[in-house]
N, C-alpha and C positions, 0 to 999 in steps of 0.2 A: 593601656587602652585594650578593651577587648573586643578581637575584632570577631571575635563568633557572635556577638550579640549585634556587633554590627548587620555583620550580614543577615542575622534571625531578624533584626529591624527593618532591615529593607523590602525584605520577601513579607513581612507583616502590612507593611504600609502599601506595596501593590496589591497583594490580598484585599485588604480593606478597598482599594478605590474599586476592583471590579466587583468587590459586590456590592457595593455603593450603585456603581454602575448599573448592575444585574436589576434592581431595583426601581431606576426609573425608566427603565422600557416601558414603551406604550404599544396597545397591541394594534391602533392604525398605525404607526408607525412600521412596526412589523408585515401586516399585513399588504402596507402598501408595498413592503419588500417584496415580498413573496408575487406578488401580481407585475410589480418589476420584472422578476428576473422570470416568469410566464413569459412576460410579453419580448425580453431581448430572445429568450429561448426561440419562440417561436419565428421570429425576424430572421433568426440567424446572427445575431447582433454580438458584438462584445463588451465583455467589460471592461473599462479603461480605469486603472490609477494615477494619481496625480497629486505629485507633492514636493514640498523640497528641503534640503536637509533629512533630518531625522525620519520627520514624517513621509519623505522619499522612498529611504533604503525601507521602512513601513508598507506601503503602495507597492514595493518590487516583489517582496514576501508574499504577499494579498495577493495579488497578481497571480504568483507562482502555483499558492495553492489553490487559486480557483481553477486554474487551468488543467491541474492536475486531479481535478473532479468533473472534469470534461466539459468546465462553460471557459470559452476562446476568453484569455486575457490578457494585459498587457499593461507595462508601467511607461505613462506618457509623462515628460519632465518637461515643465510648463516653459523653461525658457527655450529646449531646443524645439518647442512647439510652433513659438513663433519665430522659425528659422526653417520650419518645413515638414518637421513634424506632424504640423496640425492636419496633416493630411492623412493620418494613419484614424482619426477620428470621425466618426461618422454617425448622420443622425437616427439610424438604428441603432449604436451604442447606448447603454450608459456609464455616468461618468460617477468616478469615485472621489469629491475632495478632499485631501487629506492635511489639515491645518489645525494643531492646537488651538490657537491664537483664532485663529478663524479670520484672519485677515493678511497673512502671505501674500508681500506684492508680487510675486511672480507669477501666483496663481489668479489674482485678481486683474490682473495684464490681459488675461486670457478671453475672459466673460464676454466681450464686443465682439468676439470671432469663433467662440462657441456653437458650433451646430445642434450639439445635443439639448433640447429641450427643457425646461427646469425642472419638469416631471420625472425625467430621466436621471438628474445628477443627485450624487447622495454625499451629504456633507459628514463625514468625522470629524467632530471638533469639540472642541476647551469653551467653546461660548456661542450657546444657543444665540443669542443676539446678536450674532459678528454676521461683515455684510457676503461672507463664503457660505453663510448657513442660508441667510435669508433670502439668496439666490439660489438655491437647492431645494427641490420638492421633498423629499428624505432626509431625515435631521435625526442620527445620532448623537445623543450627548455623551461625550469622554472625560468631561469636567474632572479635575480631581485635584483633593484636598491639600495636597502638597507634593512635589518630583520627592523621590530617595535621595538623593546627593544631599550633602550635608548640606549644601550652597541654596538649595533647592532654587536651582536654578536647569541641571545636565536633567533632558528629555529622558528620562527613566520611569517614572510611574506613570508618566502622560505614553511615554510610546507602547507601555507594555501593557496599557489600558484599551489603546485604539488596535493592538495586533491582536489585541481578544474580542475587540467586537466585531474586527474584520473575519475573524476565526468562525462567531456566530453566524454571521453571514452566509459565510461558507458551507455553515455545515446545515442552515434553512436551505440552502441551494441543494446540498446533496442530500437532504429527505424528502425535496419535491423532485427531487428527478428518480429517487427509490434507485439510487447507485449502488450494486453488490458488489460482494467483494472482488466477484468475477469482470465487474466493468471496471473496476478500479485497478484491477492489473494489466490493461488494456494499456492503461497511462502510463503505468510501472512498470514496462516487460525487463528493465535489467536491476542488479541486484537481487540481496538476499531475497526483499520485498515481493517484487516482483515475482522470482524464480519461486517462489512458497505459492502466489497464487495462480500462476499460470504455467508451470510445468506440470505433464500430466505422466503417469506411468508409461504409457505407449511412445511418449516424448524421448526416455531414457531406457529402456528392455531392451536387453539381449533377443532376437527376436526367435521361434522356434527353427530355424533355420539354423542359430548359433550355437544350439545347445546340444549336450549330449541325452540323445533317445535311446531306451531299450522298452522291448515287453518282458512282461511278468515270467516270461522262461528264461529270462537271461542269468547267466549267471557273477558275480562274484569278482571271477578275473575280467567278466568283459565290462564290466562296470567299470572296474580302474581303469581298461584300456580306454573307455570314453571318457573316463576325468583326466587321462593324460591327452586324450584329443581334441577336449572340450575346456580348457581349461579354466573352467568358469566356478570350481568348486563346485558342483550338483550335477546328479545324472538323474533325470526325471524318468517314470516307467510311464507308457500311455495305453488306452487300450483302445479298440474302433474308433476312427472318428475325432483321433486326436483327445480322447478324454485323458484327463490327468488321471491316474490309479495312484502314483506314488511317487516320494521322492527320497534320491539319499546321497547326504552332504558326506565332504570330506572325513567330517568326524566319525562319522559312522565306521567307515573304512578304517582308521586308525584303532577305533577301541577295538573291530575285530583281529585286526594285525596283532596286539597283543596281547589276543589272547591264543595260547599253546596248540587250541582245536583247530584254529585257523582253516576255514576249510573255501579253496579259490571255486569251489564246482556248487557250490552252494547260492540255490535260487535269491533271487533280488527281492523275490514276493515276500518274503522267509524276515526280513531285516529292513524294511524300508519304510517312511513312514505316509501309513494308507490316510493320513488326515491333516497334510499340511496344511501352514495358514497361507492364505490365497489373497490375491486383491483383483480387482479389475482394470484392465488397461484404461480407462474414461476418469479413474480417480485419479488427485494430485499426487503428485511425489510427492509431499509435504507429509500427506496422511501416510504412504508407506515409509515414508523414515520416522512416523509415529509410530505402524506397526510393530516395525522390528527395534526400534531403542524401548521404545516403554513397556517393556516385560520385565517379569523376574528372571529371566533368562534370552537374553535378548540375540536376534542372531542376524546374519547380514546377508539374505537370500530370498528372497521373495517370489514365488512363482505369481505368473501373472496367467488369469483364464478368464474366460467370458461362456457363459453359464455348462462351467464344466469342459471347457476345450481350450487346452492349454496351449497359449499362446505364446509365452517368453519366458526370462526369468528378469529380476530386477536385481542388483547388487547394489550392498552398503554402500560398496566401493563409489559407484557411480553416482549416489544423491550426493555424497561427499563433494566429488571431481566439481559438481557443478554449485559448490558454496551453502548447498543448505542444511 
């Protein structure tokens, strides 16, 4: 038996049903989506899921990701519904049914105590004709040619048909609401995710208060003595005004140490380098740990300024410390 062909068969046959799928979209259908989710937006309304079984743990996903595109959601499970649930639904909402079969008695239990509206509830389902669709103003069809299980019986290509048009959904939701990246880390502040689009340089710097200072007449030895009192690897030179003039890392120091001329009385101005690369405190850490890794010589110091007035420095160390 081979099972690589299996598995290349399975991923071949949901392939096939969503683009099957892809195909009989209609664009009232669509359209009425999109004036949908206008109108709970503007209500303040949410949107509820609702299913059981498969099509359940389906609705919870759905749920999850709309929430995390900033429209309020929630997965309602129709039997603890009628046990008090149904009070977390509201005729502001709309409602998501989520039934292969399209005819789910625990969902159909439900319809006589239904507040939302039938303009409001949007059917996923295996049969345009089932009495879940026909009670729904919004009718997707997830129809599909056969489940993967050998049995074709185990919700397989049917659920993984309805969690991509719930995905469609979503993602018409988040190009009418014109969601950037910057709102969407709003939802995400922890994690890698998260930390990439909402920490900012000024979030993680050493601030000019931490770092070692000299002017352009310093010399050599007092440079070491501020890398030993700063010990941040970098001693920045500045001039009026806090302007950055220069900067000069450890390295620097070391290649001069071995060389024989070695000289401690010798200016900073002399050795230092007048054209660091710089960022702004207002950009992502994301983009400074762009700077400094994607070089052909990459390094782990960042001086940070704002037009020309050097305000910190940034270390590898630190984008590291905080996972990205």
């Amino acid at each position: 038996m081979n099972f690589v062909e299996i598995m290349a068969t399975v991923l071949s046959t949901e392939a096939f049903a969503l683009n099957e799928a892809a195909k009989r979209l209609e664009e009232d259908q669509v359209n009425a989506l999109h004036q949908l989710f206008l109108d709970i937006t503007a209500e303040r309304g949410h949107l509820v899921f609702c299913g059981v079984g498969k099509s359940g743990l389906v609705g919870k996903k759905l749920a999850a990701t709309f929430t995390s595109l900033g429209l309020p959601s929630h997965f309602l499970h129709p039997t603890e519904a009628l046990h008090g649930d149904l009070g977390t639904l509201r005729s502001n909402d709309a409602l998501v049914l989520i039934s292969y079969s399209g005819k789910s008695e625990e969902v159909l239990k439900l319809f006589p105590y239904i507040k939302v509206p039938k303009q409001r509830r949007i059917a996923l389902v295996g049969d345009v004709e089932s009495p879940i669709a026909q009670a729904s103003g919004i009718v997707f069809d997830c129809q599909v040619h056969k489940e993967a299980c050998i049995n074709n019986q185990a919700p397989t290509t049917s659920s993984t048909l309805t969690m991509a048009m719930g995905d469609a959904m979503a993602v018409v939701y988040e190009t009418m609401a014109g969601l950037s990246k910057e709102d969407f880390a709003q939802f995400h502040p922890g994690g890698k995710l998260g930390k990439s689009l909402r920490l900012k340089v000024s979030d993680l710097m050493v601030g000019r208060e931490g770092c070692g200072v000299l002017k352009e007449e310093a010399t050599l030895k007092e440079a070491i003595l501020k890398l030993t009192e700063f010990p941040l690897g970098a001693v920045v030179c500045l001039g009026d005004n806090h302007q950055l003039k220069g900067l000069i890392v450890e390295g620097d120091i070391r290649r001069l140490l071995s060389n024989d001329n070695f000289d401690p009385n010798k200016k900073i101005s002399e050795i230092m380098n007048t054209s660091p690369v710089t960022i702004s405190s207002d950009e992502l850490a994301s983009r400074a740990l762009e700077l400094m890794e994607k070089r052909e010589r990459p390094f782990s110091l960042l001086p940070v300024t704002h037009e020309g007035e050097f305000l910190g420095i940034l270390r590898l160390h630190d984008l590291f410390k905080e996972g990205l």
